[in-house]
N, C-alpha and C positions, 0 to 999 in steps of 0.2 A: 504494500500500500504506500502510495506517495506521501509527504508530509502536506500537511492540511494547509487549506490560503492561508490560513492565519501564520501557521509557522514558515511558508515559504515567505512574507510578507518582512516576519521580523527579521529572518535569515538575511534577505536582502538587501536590508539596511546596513547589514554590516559591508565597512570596508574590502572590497576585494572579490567579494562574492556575489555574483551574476547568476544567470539563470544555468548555466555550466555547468557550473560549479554543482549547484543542487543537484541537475543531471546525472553525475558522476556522483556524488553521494548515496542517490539511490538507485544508481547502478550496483554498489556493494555491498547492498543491502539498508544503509544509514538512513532511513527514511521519516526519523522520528526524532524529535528533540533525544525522547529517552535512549535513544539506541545510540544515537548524536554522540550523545553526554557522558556514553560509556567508554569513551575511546579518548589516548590522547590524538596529538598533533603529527606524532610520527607515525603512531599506527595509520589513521586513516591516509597517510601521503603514503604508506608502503602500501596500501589496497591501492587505492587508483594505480598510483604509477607501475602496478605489476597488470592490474585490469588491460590498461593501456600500452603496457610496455614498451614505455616513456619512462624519459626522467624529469621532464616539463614540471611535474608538480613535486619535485624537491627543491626548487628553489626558496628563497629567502621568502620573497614574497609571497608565494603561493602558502606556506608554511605559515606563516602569521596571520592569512586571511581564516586559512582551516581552523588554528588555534582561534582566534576570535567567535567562527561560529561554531565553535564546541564552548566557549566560554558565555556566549549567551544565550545557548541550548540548556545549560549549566545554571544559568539566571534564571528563565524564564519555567524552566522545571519547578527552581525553589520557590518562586513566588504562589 
């Protein structure tokens, strides 16, 4: 199941992260804040970038976006 408007909405807000990005999220299953929220910043760039088999998303950048939207997947759980 995809992540719902609402969390594709908030996800989007964040820095770095486009409609892509989510794409590739629930490509590897990540399709939920909660499932999000279980993972760090490296695990979820070693799924894509072996999905893809790319190194595209181990860079710097790409890495801090993911951390971001696992840290407000993290937020918006707790609230």
């Amino acid at each position: 199941m995809p992540f719902t408007e609402e969390e594709k909405s908030c996800l989007l807000a964040v820095k770095g992260v486009g409609p892509t990005v989510l794409k590739r999220f629930e490509e590897v299953g990540l399709d939920s804040f909660e499932k999000l929220a279980s993972h760090n910043a490296s695990e979820v760039v070693a799924l894509v970038s072996s999905m893809l088999q790319s190194r595209c998303w181990t860079n710097t950048k790409a890495v801090e976006a993911v951390d971001a939207a696992i840290q407000q997947a993290r937020k918006e759980i707790s609230n």
